[in-house]
C-alpha positions in Angstrom: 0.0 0.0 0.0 1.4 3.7 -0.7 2.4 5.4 2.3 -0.1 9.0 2.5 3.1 10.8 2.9 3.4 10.5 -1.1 1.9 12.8 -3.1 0.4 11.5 -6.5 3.4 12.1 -8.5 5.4 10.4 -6.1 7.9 12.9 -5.7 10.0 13.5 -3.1 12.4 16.1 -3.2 14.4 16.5 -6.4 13.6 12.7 -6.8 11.0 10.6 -8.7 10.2 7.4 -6.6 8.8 3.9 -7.9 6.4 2.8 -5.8 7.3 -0.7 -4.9 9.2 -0.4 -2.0 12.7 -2.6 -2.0 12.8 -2.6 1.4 10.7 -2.0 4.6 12.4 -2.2 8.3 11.4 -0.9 11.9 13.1 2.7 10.9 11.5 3.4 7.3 11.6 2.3 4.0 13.7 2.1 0.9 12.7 2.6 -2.9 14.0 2.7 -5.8 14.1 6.2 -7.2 15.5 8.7 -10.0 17.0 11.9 -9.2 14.7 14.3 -11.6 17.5 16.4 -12.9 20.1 14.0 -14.5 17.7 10.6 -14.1 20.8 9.2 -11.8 18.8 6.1 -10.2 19.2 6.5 -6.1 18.2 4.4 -3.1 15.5 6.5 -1.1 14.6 5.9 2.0 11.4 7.3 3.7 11.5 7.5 7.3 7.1 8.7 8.7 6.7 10.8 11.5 3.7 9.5 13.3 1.9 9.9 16.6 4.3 7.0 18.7 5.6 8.3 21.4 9.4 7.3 20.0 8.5 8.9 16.3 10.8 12.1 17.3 13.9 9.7 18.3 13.3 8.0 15.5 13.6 11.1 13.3 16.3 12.4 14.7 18.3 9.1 14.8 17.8 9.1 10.9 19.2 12.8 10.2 22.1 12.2 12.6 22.8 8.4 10.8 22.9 10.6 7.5 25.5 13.2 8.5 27.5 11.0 10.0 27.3 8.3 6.7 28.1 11.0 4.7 31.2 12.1 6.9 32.1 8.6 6.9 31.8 7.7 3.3 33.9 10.5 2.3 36.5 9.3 4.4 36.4 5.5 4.4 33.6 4.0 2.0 32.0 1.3 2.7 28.9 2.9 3.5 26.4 3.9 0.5 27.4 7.3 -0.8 24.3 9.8 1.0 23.8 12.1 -2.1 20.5 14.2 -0.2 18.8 14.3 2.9 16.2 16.3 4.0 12.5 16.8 5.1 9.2 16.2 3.2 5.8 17.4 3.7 7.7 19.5 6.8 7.3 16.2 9.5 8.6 13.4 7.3 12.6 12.4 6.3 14.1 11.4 4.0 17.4 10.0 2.3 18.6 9.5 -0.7 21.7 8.1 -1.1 23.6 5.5 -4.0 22.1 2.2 -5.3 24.2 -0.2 -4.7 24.3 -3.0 -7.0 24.3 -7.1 -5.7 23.1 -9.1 -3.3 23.1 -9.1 0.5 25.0 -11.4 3.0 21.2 -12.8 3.6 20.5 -13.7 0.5 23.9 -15.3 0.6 23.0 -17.2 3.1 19.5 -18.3 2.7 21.6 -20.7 0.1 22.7 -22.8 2.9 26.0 -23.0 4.9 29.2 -21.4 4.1 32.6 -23.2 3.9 34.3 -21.8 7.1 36.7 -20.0 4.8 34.2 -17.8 2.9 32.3 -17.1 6.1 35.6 -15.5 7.5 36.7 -13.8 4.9 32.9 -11.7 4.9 33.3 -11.8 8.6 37.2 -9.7 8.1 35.8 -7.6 5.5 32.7 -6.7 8.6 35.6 -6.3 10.8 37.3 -3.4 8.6 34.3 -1.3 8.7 33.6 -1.8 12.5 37.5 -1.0 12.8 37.0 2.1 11.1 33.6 2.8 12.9 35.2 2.7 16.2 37.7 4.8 15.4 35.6 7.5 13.7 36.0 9.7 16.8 36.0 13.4 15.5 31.9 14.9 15.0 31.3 17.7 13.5 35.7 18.8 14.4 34.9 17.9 18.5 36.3 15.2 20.3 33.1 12.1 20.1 33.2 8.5 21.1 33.0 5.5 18.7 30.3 5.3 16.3 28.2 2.0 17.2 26.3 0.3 14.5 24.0 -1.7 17.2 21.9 -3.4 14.7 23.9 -5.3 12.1 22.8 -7.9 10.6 22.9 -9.8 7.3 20.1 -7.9 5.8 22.1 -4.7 6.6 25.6 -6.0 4.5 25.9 -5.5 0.9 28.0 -7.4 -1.8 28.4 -5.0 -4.8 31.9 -6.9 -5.5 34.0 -10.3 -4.1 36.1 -8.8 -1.0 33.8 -5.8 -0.9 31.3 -4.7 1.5 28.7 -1.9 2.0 26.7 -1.3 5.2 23.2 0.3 5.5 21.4 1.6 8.5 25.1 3.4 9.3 24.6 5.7 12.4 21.1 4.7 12.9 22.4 3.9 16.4 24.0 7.4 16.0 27.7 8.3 17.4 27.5 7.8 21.2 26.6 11.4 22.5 29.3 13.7 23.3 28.8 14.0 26.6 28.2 10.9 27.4 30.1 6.7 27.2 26.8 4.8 26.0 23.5 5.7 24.0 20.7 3.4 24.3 19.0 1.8 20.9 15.8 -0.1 21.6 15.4 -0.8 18.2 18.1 -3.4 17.0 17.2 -6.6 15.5 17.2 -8.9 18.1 17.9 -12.4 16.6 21.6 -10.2 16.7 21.0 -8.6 19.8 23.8 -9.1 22.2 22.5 -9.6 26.5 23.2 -6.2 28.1 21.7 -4.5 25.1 18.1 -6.4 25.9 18.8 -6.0 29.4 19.4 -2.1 29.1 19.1 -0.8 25.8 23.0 0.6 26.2 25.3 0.0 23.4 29.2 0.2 22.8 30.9 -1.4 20.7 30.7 -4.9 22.6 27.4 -5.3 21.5 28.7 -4.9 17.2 31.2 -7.7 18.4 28.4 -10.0 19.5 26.1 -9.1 16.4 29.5 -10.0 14.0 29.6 -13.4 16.0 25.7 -14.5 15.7 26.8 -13.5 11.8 29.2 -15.8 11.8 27.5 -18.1 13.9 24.7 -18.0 11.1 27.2 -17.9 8.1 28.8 -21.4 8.8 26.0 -23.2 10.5 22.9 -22.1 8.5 20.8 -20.6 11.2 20.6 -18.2 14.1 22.5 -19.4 17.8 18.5 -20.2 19.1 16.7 -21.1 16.0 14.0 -23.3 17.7 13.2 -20.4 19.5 12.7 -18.0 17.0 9.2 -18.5 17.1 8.6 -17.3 20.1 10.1 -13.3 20.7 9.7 -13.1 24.3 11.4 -17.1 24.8 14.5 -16.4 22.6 15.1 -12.8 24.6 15.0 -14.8 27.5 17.5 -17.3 26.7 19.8 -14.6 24.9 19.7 -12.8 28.0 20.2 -15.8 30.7 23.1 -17.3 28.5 21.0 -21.0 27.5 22.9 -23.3 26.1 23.6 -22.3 22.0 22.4 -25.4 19.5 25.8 -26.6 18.6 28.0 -25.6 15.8 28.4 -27.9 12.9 30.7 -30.9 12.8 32.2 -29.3 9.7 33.4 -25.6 11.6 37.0 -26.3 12.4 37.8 -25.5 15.8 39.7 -22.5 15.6 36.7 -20.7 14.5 34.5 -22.7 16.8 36.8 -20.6 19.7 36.5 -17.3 17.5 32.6 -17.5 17.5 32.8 -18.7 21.0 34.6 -15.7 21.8 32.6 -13.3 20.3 29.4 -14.6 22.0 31.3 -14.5 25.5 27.6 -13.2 27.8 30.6 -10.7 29.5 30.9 -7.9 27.2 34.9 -8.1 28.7 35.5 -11.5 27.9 35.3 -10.8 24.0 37.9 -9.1 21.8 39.1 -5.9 23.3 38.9 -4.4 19.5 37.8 -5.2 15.8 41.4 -5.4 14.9 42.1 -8.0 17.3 39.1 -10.1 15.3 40.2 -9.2 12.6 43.7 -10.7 13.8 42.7 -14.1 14.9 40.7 -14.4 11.1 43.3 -13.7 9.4 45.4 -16.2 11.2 42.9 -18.8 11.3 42.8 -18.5 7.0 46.2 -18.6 7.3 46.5 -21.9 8.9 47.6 -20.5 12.3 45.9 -20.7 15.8 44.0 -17.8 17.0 44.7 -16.4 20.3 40.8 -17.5 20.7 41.9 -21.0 21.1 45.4 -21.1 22.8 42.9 -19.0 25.5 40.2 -21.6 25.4 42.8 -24.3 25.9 44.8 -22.8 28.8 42.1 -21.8 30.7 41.9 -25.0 32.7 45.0 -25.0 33.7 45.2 -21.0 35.0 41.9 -21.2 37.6 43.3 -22.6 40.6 41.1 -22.5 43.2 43.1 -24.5 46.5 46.4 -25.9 46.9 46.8 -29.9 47.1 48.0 -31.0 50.0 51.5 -31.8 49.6 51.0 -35.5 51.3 47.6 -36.0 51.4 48.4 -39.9 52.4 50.2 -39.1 55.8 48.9 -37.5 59.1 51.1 -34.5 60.4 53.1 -36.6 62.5 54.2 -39.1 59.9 56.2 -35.9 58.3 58.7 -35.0 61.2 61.1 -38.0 63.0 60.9 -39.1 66.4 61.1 -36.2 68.8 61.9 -38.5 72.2 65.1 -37.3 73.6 68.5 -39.4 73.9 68.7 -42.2 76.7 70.2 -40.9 79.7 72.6 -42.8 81.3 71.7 -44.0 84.5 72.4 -42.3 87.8 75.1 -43.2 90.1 74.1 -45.0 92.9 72.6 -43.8 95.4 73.5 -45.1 99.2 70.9 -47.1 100.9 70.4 -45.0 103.8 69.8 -41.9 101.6 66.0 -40.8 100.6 64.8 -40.5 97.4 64.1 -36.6 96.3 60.1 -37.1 94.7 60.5 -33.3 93.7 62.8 -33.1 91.0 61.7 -36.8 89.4 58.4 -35.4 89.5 59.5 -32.3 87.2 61.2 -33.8 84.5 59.0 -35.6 82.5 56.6 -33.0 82.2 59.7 -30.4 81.0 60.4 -33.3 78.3 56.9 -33.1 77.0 56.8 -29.6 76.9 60.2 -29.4 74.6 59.1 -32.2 72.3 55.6 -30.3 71.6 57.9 -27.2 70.7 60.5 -28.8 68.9 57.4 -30.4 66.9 55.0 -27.4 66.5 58.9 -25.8 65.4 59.0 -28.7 62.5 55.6 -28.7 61.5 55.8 -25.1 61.1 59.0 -25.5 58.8 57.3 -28.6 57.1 54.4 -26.8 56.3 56.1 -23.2 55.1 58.1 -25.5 52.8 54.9 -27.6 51.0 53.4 -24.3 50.9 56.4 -22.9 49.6 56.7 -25.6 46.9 52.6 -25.2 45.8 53.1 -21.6 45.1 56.7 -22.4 43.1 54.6 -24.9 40.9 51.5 -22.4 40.6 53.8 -19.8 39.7 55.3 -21.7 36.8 51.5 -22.6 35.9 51.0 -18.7 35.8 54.0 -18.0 34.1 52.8 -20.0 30.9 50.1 -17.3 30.8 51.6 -14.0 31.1 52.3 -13.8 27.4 48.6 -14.3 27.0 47.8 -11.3 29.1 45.4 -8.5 27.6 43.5 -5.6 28.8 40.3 -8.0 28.8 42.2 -10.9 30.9 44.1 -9.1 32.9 41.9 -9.2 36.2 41.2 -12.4 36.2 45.0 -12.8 35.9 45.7 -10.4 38.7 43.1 -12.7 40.7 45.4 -15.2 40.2 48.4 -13.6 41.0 47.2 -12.6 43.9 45.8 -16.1 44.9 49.7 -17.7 44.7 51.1 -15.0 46.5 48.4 -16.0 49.3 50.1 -19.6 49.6 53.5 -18.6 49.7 55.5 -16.5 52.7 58.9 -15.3 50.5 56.8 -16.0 47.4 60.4 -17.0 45.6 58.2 -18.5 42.7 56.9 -15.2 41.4 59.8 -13.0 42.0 62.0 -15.7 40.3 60.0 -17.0 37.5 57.0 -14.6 37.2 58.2 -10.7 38.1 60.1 -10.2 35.4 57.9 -11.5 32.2 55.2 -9.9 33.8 56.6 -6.7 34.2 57.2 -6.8 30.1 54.1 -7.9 29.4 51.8 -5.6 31.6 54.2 -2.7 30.2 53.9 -3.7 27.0 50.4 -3.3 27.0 50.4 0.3 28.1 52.8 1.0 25.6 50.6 -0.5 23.1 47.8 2.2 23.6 50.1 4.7 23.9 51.8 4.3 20.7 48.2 3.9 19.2 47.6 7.7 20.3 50.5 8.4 18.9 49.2 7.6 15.0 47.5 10.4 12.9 44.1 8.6 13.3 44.3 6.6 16.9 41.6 4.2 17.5 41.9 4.2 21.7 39.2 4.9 23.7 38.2 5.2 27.4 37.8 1.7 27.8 41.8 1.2 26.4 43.1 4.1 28.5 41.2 2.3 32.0 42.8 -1.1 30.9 46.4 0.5 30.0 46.3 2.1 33.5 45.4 -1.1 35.3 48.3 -2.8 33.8 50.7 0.0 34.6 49.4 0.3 38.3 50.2 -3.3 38.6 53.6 -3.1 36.8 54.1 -0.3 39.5 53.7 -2.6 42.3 56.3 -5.1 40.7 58.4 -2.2 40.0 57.6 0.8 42.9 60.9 2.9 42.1 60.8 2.6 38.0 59.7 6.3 37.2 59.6 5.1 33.5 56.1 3.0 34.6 55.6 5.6 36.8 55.2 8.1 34.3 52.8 6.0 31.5 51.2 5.3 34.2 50.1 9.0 35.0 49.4 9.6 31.9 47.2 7.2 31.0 45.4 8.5 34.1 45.7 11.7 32.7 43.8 10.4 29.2 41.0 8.6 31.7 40.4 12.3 33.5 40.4 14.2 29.7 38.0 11.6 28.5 35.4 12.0 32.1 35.8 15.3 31.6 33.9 15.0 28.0 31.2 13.8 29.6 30.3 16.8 31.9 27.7 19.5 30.7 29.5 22.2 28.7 28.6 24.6 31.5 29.9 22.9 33.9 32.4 23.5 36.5 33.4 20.3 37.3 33.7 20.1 33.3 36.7 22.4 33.3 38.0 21.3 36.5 38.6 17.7 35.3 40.3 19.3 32.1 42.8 21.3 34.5 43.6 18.0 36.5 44.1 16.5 33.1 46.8 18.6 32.2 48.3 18.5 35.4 48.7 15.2 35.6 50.1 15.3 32.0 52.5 17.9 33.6 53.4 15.2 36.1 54.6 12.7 33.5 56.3 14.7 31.6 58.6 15.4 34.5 58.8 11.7 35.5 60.2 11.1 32.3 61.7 14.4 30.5 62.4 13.1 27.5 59.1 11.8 26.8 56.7 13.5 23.9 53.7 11.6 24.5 52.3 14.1 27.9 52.4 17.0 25.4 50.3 15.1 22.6 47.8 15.1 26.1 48.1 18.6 26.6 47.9 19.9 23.1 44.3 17.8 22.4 42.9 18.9 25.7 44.2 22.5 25.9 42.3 22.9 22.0 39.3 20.7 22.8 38.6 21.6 26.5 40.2 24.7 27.6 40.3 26.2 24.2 43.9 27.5 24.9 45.1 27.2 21.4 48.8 29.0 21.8 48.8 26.8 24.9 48.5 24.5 22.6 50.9 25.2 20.0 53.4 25.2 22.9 52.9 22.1 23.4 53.3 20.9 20.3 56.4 22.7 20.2 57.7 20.7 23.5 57.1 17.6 21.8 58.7 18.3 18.6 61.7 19.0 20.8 61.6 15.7 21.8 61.2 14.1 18.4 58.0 13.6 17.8 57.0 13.7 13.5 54.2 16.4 13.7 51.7 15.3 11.1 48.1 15.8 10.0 46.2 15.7 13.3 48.4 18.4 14.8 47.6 20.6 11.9 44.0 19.6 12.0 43.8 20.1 15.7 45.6 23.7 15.9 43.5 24.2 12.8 39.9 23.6 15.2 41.7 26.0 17.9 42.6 28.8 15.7 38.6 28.3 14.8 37.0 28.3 17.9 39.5 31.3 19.3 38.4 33.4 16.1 34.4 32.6 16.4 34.6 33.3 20.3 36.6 37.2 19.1 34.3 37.8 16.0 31.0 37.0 18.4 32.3 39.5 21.4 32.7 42.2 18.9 29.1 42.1 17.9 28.8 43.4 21.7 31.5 46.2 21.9 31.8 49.1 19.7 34.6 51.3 18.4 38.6 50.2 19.5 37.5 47.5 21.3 34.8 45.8 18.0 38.1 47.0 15.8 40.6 44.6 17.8 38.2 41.8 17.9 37.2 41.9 14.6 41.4 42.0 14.0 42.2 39.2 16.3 39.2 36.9 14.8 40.5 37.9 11.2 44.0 37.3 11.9 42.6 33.4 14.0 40.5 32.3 10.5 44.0 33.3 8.1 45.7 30.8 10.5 42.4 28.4 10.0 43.1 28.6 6.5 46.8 28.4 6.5 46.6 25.0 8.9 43.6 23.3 6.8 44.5 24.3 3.2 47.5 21.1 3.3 45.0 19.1 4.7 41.8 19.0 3.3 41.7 15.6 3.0 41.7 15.0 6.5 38.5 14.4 9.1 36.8 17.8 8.6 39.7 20.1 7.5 38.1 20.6 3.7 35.0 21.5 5.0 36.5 23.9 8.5 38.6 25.7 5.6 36.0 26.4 3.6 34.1 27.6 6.6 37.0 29.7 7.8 37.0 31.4 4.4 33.7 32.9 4.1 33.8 33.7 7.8 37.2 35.7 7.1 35.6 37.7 4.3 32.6 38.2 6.1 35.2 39.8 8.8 37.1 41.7 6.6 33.8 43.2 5.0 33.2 44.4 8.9 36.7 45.7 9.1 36.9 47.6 6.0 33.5 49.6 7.5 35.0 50.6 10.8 37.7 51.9 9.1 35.1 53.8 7.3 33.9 55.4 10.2 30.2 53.0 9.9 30.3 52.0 13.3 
């Protein structure tokens, strides 16, 4: 039936629709249509405003989704080009956006079950765009968390070519607010919704990882993880959200990716992949014949979770472990004369001084026994433990520090860890601070809050190994120093606490760059949170100019970022003029000028990047617009 919102020439827009929809979903529907003034054939989707309570959020979900699938396609692809967007009949939206050619991932599997091969190679090309998705942090040239897809599904991937993906519904989730870690969708499929997101509606990008493995799930099995319960909606939300038992995987899915899927499904949003790229990782070594990190964890779980110590002769009583404690035979006293009387006092005190010495010499060996077995449990545990530490990850690593912690409880002088364990463990917790912090250090960093909180745990705990290294020291406040930068995003703009968590940001930064002087990384910190939440901008260029000192490469981001600063700082000087009047309009009006020609000088090399082609542009007509004001004061029109 055609939706009222049509007219009778079934027009929309610039665009020409036919009137068989391709598509209908919870959020709209899609037709195929012709742009009217060069007959290019576009996808058009028609979202109705009606009288539901959620119609608004719907609306506004849509218009976000296309802005941010039109930043994103510009920058990545793999979304459908959005050519228009816009409103019709003044309540409804629309899209229109390209018409990509093939079949879906759905129809591709409605033809049975994939060879596990195929299925992971779709399942890698899925984990490219979530990799890029996640990253995709800067909205509108602010700081923004990861854009979450929270409904994917087959139905939502596109094959236009072998090796080649497009998604739809991009954004319909939209970016996680600004202000705030998680958004809440109520929306999303739920044959690929993940626990916590029927439990509470939030989403992060946990809940993309989980929709990816009921993908994959479906891809080489045939059907959906509960596909006897399908039938009935409110069954199968009840056994996604209480973890039932999954109908098994085929006999045919190798076990590698048995362990992948099995990871992705983990019900503890922490016990899956910390990241798309580390999906992506165990894929591609699974296609290459290697073993995923998926299964060596699966295999050595049983042998980390130690729960009591055996008893080190669980055969023998106490007493069988220590010799005989009876003292040596005394020889026997001289003789005594006849006549003289026997003295009852002294006998009478020395067998019960014996006793006494042979419970203390006992308790004396028991306790030494005991220390020793005890000793000996921890040394083995500890080499159990040590098999693990290379396996250590941001998503492991309380469970290991539970462990760690467990051994050290059995042992006195825990000799075990500090021989065998301190040292590899030490690396490896370091190692995967240094991981996030070099990942800050690219032109487009994918970290989040999330990476930051696990980078400091493992620092904090390399501390404790470590207490006097001021090398750890120092990551270690500044990874604290990102986790205060990114809480301090989530206050209120107007806030006080808002710019008081940005000042104990940079502080802290302040701190690790004195721990370790030679370090460049504490002024990438200050520079992004002087621009983004102080709006300092020459505070930031100093900065920058601290860590260049210190080696670092400057490249696009810097020029991007100090690009946004010079911005803001000229809006906020051209806005206070329009509230002063003679000198005083005149400096402004000079200061925002002389703030959009840096704009223009920072963005012009790098319009390719995030936002810069579209900030220059802006900056531009702003500066003209400014100059225009200029050249009329100087007139005397004041």
């Amino acid at each position: 039936m055609r939706p009222a919102a049509l007219d009778q020439e079934w027009v929309i827009g610039d665009y020409a629709v036919d009137p068989t929809p391709i598509e209908s979903g919870a959020f709209g529907t899609v037709y195929n249509a012709r742009r009217r003034a060069d007959g290019r054939r576009v996808a058009l989707k028609l979202v109705l405003a009606t009288d539901a309570p959620d119609s608004d959020d719907k609306l506004a979900a849509e218009r976000r989704g296309a802005e941010l699938q039109q930043q994103f396609g510009r920058v990545h692809g793999m979304v459908p080009e959005v050519y228009d967007f816009g409103t019709h009949r003044d309540r409804h939206f629309f899209i229109a956006m390209e018409f990509v050619e093939g079949g879906s991932l759905a129809q591709l599997i409605a033809r049975g079950p994939m060879e596990p091969a195929v299925a992971a190679q779709h399942a890698v090309c899925i984990c490219e765009f979530l990799e890029k998705a996640h990253q995709f942090l800067t909205i509108e040239g602010e700081p923004g968390n990861p854009i979450v897809h929270a409904d994917l599904k087959p139905q939502h991937i596109l094959l236009p070519r072998p090796g080649e993906i497009r998604v739809l519904d991009f954004g319909i989730a939209k970016a996680l607010a600004k202000t705030r870690q998680v958004t809440t969708n109520i929306w999303g499929t739920i044959y690929y919704a993940s626990p916590e997101q029927l439990e509470s509606g939030g989403v992060n990008p946990y809940v993309d990882f989980w929709s990816l493995g009921v993908m994959l799930y479906e891809m080489v099995a045939g059907h959906r993880p509960y596909a006897q319960l399908e039938h009935n909606r409110s069954r199968l939300e009840q056994a996604i959200r209480t973890n039932e038992r999954r109908e098994p995987l085929p006999r045919a899915c190798p076990p590698p990716l048995a362990a992948i899927i099995n990871k992705l499904l983990a019900y503890q949003p922490d016990r899956r992949y910390p990241n798309s790229a580390a999906i992506g990782a165990d894929l591609q070594a699974f296609l290459a014949g290697h073993e995923p990190v998926a299964a060596r964890e699966f295999q050595a779980a049983p042998t980390v979770a130690i729960d009591r110590p055996p008893l080190p002769l669980a055969a023998q009583s106490p007493a069988d472990l220590v010799p005989p404690t009876d003292p040596l035979p005394l020889p026997h006293p001289p003789s005594a004369p006849e006549t003289e009387p026997l003295r009852a006092a002294p006998q009478s005190g020395r067998p019960f001084g014996r006793a006494i010495r042979r419970l203390a010499w006992l308790a004396v060996l028991l306790l030494f026994v005991g220390a020793f077995a005890a000793e000996g449990v921890a040394w083995m545990a500890a080499e159990r433990f040590r098999g693990t530490v290379d396996g250590i990850d941001g998503r492991t690593m309380a469970d290991r520090k539970q462990d760690y912690d467990r051994i050290r409880g059995w042992g006195t002088l825990d000799v075990g860890l500090r021989w065998r364990v301190h040292r590899p463990l030490r690396s490896r917790l370091v190692a995967i601070g240094e991981a996030v912090i070099a990942d800050y250090r690219r032109e487009q960093p994918t970290v989040g809050l999330i990476d930051w909180r696990q980078a400091r745990d493992a620092l904090l705990w390399a501390q404790q190994l470590s207490p006097g290294d001021r090398s750890i020291q120092a990551r270690l406040v500044e990874c604290d120093a990102h986790v205060t930068r990114i809480a301090a995003q989530s206050q209120p703009r107007s806030s006080p606490r808002r710019r008081q968590l940005f000042l104990s940001a940079i502080a802290k930064f302040r701190r690790a760059a004195e721990l370790d002087p030679g370090s460049f990384d504490p002024y990438l910190g200050i520079s992004r949170t002087q621009v983004y939440g102080l709006g300092d901008v020459d505070a930031a260029v100093a900065a920058i100019a601290e860590a260049e000192k210190r080696g670092y490469q400057t490249s696009r981001r810097e020029r991007a970022q100090l690009g946004d600063g010079f911005l803001r700082s000229a809006e906020r000087s051209r806005l206070l003029a329009r509230t002063l009047s003679g000198d005083q309009r005149r400096r402004q009006l000079e200061n925002a000028h002389a703030a959009y020609a840096r704009c223009v000088e920072l963005f012009d090399p790098v319009v390719g990047f995030g936002n810069a082609a579209h900030n220059l542009e802006f900056c531009k007509r702003q500066m003209k617009t400014v100059s225009q004001a200029l050249d009329v004061a100087a007139a005397g029109h004041l």
